[in-house]
C-alpha positions as CSV (number, residue, x, y, z in Angstrom):
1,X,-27.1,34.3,-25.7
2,X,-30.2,32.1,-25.7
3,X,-30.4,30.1,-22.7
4,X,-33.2,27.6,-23.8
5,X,-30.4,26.8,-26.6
6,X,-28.4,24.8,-23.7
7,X,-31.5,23.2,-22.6
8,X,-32.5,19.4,-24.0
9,X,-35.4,17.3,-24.7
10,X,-36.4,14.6,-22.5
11,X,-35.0,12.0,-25.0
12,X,-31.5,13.8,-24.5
13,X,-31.8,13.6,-20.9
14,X,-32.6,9.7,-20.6
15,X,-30.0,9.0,-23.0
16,X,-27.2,10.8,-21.4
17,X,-28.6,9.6,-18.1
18,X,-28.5,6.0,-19.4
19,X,-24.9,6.1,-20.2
20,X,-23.6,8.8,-17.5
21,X,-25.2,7.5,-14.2
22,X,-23.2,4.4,-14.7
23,X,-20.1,5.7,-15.6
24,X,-20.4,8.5,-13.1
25,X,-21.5,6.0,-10.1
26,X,-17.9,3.7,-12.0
27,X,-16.1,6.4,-11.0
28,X,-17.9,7.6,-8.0
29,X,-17.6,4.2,-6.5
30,X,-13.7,4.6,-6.8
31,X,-13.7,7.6,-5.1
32,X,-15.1,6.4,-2.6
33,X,-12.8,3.4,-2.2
34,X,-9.9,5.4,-2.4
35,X,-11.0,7.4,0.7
36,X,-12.0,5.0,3.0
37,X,-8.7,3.0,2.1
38,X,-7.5,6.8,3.1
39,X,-9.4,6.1,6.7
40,X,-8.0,3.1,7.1
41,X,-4.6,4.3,6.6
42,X,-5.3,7.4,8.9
43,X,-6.4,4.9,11.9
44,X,-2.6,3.9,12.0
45,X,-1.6,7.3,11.2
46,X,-0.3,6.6,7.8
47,X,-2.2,8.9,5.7
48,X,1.3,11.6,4.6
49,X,3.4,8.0,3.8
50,X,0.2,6.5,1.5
51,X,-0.1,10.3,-0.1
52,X,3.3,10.7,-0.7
53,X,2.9,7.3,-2.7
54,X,0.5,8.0,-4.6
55,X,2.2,11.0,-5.8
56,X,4.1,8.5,-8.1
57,X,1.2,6.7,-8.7
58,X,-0.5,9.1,-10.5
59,X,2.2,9.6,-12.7
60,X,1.3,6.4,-14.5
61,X,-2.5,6.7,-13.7
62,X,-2.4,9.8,-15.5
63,X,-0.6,9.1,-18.1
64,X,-3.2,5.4,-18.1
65,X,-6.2,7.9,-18.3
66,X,-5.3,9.5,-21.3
67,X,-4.8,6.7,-23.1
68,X,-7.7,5.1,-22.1
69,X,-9.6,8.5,-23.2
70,X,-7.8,8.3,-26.6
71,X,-8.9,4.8,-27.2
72,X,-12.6,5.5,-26.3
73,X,-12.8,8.2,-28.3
74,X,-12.2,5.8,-31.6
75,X,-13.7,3.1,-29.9
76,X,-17.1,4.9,-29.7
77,X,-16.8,6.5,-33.6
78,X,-16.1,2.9,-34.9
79,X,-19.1,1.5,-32.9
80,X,-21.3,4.5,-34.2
81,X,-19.8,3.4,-37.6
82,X,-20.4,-0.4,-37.1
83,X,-16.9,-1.1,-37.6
84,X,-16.7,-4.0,-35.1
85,X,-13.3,-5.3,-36.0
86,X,-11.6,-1.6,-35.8
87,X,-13.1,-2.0,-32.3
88,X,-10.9,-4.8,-31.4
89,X,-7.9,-3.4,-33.0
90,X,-7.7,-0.2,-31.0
91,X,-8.1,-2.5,-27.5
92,X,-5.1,-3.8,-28.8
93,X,-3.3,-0.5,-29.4
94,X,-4.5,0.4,-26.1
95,X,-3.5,-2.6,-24.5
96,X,-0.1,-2.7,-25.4
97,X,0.8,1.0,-24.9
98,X,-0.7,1.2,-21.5
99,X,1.4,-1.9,-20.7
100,X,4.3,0.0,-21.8
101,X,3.4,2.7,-19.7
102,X,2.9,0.5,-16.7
103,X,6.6,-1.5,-17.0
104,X,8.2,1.7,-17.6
105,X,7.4,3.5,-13.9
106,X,7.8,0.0,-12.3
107,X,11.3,0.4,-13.5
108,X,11.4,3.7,-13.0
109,X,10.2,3.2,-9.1
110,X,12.3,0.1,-8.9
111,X,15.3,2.0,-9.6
112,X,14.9,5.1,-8.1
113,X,12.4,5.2,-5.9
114,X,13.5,6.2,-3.0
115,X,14.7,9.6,-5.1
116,X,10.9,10.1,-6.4
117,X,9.6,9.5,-3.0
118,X,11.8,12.7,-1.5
119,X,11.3,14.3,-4.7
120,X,8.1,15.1,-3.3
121,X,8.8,15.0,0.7
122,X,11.8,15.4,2.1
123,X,11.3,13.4,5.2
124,X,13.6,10.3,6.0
125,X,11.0,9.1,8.6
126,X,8.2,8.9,6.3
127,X,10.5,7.5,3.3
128,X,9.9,3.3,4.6
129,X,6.3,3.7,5.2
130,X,5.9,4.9,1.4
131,X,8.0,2.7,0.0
132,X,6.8,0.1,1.9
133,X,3.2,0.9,0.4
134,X,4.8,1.9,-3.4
135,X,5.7,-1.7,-4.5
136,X,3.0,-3.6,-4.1
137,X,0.8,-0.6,-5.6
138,X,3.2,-0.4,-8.6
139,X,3.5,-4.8,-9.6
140,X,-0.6,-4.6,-9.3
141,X,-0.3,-1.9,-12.5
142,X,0.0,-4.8,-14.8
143,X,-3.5,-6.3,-14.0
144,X,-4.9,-2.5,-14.0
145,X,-3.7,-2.3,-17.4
146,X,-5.5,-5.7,-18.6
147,X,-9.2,-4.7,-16.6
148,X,-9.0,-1.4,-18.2
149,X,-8.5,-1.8,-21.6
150,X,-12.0,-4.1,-21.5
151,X,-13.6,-2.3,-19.5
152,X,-13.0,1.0,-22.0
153,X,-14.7,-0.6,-24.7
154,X,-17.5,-2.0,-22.9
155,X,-18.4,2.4,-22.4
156,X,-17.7,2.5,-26.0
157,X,-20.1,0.4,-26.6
158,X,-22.5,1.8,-24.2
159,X,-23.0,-1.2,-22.1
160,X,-22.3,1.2,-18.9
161,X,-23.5,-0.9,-16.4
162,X,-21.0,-3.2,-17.4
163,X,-18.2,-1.2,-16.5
164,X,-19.9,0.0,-13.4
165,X,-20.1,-3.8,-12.3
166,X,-16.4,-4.4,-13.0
167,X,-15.4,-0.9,-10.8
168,X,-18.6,-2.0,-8.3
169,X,-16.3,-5.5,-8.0
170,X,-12.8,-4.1,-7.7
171,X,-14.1,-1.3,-5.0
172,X,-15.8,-4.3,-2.8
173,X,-12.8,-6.5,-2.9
174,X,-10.2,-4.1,-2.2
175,X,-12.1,-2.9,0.6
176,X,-12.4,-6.4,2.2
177,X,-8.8,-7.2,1.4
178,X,-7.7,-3.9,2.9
179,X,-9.4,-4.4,6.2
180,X,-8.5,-7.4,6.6
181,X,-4.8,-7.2,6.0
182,X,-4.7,-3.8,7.8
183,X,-6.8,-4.4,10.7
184,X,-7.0,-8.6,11.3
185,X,-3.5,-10.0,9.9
186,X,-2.0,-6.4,11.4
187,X,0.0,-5.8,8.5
188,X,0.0,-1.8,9.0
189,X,1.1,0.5,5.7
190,X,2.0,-3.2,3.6
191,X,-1.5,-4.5,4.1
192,X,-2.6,-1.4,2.4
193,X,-0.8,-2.0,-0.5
194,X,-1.0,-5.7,-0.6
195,X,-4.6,-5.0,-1.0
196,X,-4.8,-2.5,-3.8
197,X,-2.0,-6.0,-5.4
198,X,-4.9,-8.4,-4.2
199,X,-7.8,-6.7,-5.4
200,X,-6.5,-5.8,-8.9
201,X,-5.3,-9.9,-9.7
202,X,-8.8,-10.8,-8.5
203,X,-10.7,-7.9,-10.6
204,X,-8.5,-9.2,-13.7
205,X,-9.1,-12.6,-13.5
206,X,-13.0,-11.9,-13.2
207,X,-13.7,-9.4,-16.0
208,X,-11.2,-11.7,-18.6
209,X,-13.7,-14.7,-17.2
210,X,-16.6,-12.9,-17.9
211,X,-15.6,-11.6,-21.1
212,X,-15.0,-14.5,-22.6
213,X,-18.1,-15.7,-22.1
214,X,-20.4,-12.8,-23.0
215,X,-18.7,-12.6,-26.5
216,X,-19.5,-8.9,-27.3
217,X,-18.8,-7.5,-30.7
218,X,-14.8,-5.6,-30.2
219,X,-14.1,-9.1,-28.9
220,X,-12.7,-11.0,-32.3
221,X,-9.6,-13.2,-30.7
222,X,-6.2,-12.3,-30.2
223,X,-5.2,-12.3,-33.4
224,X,-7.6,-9.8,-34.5
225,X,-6.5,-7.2,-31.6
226,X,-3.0,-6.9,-32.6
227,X,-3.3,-7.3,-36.2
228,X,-3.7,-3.4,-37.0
229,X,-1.2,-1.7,-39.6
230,X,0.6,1.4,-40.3
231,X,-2.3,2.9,-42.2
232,X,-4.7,2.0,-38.0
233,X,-2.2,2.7,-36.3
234,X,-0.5,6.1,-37.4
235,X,-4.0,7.9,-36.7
236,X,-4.5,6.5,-33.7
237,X,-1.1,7.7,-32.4
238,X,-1.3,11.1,-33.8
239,X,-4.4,11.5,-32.0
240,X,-4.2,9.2,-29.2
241,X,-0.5,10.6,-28.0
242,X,-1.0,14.0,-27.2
243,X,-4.1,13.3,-25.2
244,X,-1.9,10.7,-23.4
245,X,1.2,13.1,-22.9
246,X,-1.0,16.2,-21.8
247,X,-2.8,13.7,-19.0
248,X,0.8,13.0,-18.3
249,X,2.0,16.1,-17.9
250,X,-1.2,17.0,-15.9
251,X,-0.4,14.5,-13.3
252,X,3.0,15.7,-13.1
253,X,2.3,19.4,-12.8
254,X,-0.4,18.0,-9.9
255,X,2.2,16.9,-7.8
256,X,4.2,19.5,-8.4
257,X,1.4,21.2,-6.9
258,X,2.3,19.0,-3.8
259,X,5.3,19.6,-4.0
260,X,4.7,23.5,-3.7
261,X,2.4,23.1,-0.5
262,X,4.8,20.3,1.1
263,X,7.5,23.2,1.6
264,X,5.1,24.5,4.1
265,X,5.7,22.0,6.1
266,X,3.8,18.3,6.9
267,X,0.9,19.6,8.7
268,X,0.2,21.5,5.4
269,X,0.5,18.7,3.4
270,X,-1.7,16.4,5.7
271,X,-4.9,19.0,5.2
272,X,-4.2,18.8,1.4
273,X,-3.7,14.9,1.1
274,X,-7.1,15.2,3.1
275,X,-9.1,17.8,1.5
276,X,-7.9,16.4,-1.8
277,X,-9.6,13.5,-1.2
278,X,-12.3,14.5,-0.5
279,X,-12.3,16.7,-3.7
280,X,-11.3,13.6,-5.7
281,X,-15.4,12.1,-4.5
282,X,-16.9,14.7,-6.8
283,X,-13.9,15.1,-9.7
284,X,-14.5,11.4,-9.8
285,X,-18.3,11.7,-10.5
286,X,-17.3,14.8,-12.8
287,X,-14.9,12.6,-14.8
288,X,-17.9,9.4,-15.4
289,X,-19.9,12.5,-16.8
290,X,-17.3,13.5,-18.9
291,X,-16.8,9.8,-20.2
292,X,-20.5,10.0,-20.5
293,X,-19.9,12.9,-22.8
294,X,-17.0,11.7,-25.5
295,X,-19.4,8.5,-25.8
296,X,-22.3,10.0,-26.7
297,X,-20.3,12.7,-28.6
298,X,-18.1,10.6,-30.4
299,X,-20.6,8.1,-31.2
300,X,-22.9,11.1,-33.1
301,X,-19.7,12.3,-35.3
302,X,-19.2,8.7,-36.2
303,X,-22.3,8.1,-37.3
304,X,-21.6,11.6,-39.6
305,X,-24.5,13.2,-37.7
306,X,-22.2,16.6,-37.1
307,X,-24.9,19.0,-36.5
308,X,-26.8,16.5,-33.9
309,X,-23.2,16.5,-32.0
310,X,-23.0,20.1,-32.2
311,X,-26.4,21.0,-30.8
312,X,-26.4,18.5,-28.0
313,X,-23.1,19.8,-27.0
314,X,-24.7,22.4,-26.0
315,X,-26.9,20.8,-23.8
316,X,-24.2,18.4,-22.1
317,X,-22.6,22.3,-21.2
318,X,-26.3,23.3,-19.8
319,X,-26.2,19.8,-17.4
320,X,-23.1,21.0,-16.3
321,X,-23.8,24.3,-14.8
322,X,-26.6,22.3,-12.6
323,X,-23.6,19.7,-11.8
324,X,-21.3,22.2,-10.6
325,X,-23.9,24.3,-8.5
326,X,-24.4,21.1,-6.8
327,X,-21.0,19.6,-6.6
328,X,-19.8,23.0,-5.0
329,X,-22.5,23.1,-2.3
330,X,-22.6,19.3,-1.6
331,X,-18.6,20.1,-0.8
332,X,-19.3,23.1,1.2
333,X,-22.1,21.4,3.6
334,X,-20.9,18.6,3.6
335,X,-17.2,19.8,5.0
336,X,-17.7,19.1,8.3
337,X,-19.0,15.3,8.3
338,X,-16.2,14.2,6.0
339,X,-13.5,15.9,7.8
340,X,-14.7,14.1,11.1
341,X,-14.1,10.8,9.5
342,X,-10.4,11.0,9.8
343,X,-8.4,10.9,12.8
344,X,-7.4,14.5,12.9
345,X,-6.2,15.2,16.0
346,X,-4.5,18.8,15.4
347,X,-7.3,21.1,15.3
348,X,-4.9,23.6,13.3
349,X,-4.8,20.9,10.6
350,X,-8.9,20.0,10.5
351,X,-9.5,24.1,10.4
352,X,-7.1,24.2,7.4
353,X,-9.0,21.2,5.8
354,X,-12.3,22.5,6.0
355,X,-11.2,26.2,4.4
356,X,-9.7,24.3,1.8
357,X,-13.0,22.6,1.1
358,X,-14.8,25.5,0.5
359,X,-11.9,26.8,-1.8
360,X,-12.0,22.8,-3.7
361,X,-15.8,23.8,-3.8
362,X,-15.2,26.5,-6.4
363,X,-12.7,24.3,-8.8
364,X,-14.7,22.0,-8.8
365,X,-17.8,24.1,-10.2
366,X,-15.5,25.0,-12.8
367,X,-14.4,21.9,-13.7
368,X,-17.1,20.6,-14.3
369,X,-17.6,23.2,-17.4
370,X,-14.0,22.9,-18.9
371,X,-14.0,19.0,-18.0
372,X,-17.0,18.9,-20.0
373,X,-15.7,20.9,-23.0
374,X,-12.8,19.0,-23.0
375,X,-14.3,15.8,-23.4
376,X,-16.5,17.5,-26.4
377,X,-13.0,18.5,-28.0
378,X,-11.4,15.3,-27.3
379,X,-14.9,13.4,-29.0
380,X,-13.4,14.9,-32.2
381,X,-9.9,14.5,-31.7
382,X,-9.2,18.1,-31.2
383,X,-6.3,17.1,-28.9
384,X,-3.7,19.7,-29.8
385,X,-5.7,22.7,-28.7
386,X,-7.2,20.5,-25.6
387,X,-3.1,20.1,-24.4
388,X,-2.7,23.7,-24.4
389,X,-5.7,24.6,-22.5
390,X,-5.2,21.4,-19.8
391,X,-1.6,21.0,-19.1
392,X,-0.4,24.1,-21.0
393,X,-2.6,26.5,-18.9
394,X,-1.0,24.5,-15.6
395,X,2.2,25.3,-16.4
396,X,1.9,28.9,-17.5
397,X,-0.3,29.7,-14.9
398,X,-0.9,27.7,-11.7
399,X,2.6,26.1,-11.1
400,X,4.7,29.6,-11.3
401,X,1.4,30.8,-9.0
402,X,2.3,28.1,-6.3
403,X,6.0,28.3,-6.5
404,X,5.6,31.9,-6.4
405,X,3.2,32.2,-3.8
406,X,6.3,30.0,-1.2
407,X,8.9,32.1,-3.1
408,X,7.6,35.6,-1.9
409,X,6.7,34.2,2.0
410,X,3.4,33.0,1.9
411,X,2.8,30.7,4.7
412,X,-1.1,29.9,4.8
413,X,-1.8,27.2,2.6
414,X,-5.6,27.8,2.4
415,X,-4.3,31.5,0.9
416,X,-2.0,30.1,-1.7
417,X,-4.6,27.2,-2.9
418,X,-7.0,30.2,-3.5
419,X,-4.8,31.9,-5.2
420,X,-3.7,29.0,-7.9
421,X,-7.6,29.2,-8.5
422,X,-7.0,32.2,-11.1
423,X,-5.6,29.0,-13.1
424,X,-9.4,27.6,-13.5
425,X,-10.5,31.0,-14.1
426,X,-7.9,31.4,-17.2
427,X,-8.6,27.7,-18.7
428,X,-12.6,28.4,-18.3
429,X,-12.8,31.2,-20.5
430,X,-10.1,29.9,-23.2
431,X,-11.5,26.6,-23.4
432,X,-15.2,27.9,-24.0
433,X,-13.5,30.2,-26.7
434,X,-12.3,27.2,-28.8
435,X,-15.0,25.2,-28.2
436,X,-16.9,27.5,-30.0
437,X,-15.5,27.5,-32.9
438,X,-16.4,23.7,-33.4
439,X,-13.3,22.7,-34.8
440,X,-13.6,19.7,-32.5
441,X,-16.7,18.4,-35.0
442,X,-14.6,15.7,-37.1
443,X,-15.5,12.4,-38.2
444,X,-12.3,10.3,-37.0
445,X,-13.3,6.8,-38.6
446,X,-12.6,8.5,-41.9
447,X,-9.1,9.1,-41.0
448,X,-7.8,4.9,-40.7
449,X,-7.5,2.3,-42.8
């Protein structure tokens, strides 16, 4: 193996820093929203009822994510093509499926959430507290729904900062709103999620405002976004789906992980809501890289330049091994001052947390590899083989692992979280296998009409 091979040029390196310090500082910036909404929540002692929540949450956001993935992967091959109007069209697609997506798990919440909710945890005292949280969370999907699918092709066209302005907004505002219903109008676990509501209106309203008047090129009227045909739209869906269904199925088989550790009781679960957090601050700035990647990826492959897309490849895999030395050591050292910004008052519960940090240290070094090869295969629409090695690998391996591991006794949590680690371990060394065999080098612009 020649090492220099995963090494760049300085040109590389400003242009994947151009696109990815924005997108990872987007996403970053989220993190970092969600826990100190997570602080907030632990100051009235709220954090299990919130968590629990958000287990159903993720189920659409998941599902959201992949779809958004799908669409920027054409998105940034039409722009690399010039195809402006194609642009618009797949915001469209996008639009409308994630709004599907959205009205089907308020419906599904609406009308049985109380069932999802001790799907998860089965504890009646915590049950109003989430529930309580749930609604407002779920009726503010609608507006995500509407910010996203802008702010998607504002990456594909690598205006970056753009999007990092709109998720720089949102963060601000939902923090203000938060605090203010939580802590000044006293509205306890509801001002939480009359917040998340508040902010996501407000973050709407501001990037369709400011759209509108910067005009940029996917933006061609109304008319123009929902005016694709069979011969768009079949591509798009036979790519587009099965990225959507394996993030999906992903964020299912993550809370089943939950739902694993929650049978060891709620002091378990209250060092994994916490740790996972905390875990979630560098996935987050893992997942803007790997954004970073499918646009300057895709973009390359729809320009026809396969070879360039190939050999910087490479590099992006290089950059990563730097990224998750330092992701896995900023997690590890850092342990102790994020743990002491909750209100953990069972010292059984912080000492769990900060084991389980040093074990979220590790998967999150090897994310950052597979993340990264997956958003090289998913650049090139290789999402059949991507399924199998994301969600496929979960289920074979790391769910049967957890379920096992509570089955046959096992009682430490920080024990049976290492163990479900042999999951990234598999995935690592499969995924590196196919991407390999550059079968994820395609032009996809070639494939609509």
């Amino acid at each position: 193996m020649n090492v220099w091979s995963y090494i760049g040029d300085k040109d590389f390196y400003m242009k994947v820093l151009r696109i990815a310090i924005p997108c990872a500082l987007s996403q970053l910036l989220l993190s970092c929203r969600s826990i100190i909404c997570s602080i907030m929540v632990s100051s009235i002692g709220m954090v299990t009822a919130v968590g629990n929540a958000n287990n159903v949450v993720y189920l659409h956001d998941y599902l959201l994510w992949g779809l958004e993935a799908g669409a920027a992967l054409f998105g940034s091959q039409f722009f690399g093509a010039g195809q402006y109007k194609n642009m618009s069209k797949t915001q469209g697609i996008f639009l409308l499926s994630s709004l599907l997506n959205a009205f089907f798990w308020i419906f599904m919440v609406f009308g049985f959430g109380d069932k999802l909710l001790l799907f998860y945890l089965n504890d009646q005292t915590i049950l109003p507290y989430s529930w309580t949280y749930l609604k407002y969370v779920m009726v503010s999907l609608i507006f995500m729904c509407i910010t996203t699918s802008f702010r998607s092709m504002y990456q594909a066209m690598h205006k970056t900062k753009v999007s990092f302005s709109i998720s720089a907004f949102y963060v601000l505002v939902n923090i203000i709103c938060n605090f203010l219903l939580i802590y000044v109008f006293k509205k306890g676990v509801a001002g939480a999620g009359m917040g998340v509501l508040l902010s996501e209106i407000i973050c709407c309203i501001v990037t369709l405002v400011y759209t509108f008047k910067d005009k940029p090129v996917f933006l061609n009227g109304f008319k123009e976004m929902f005016s694709f045909n069979a011969g768009f739209a079949l591509p798009f869906i036979q790519k587009v789906l099965p990225i959507a269904f394996n993030e999906m199925l992903f964020g299912f088989g993550q809370s089943l992980f939950n739902k694993a550790y929650g049978m060891l009781g709620s002091a378990s679960m209250e060092a994994i809501y916490v740790s996972s957090e905390i875990l979630s601050t560098a996935l987050f700035s893992v997942w803007g890289y790997g954004e970073a990647v499918s646009i300057v990826t895709g973009t390359l492959l729809g320009e026809g330049r396969i070879e360039q897309a190939k050999e910087e490849s490479r590099y992006h895999l290089g950059l990563s091994f730097a990224v998750g030395l330092f992701l896995w050591a900023f997690m590890v050292i850092l342990s102790p001052a994020f743990l002491n910004l909750y209100h953990i008052s069972d010292p059984a519960i912080y000492d769990a947390g900060y084991k389980l940090l040093s074990v979220y240290g590790f998967k999150a070094f090897l994310r950052v590899f597979t993340y990264t090869m997956f958003c090289t295969l998913k650049a090139g629409g290789d999402s059949k083989a991507y399924n199998l090695l994301d969600s496929g690998i979960m289920y074979a391996v790391g769910i049967p692992i957890a379920f096992g591991g509570v089955y046959f006794g096992m009682r430490d949590v920080v024990l049976l979280v290492l163990l479900c680690q042999i999951e990234q371990v598999v995935r690592f060394f499969l995924t590196l296998k196919r991407y390999n065999s550059y079968k994820w080098a395609n032009n996809l612009t070639e494939l609509v009409k």
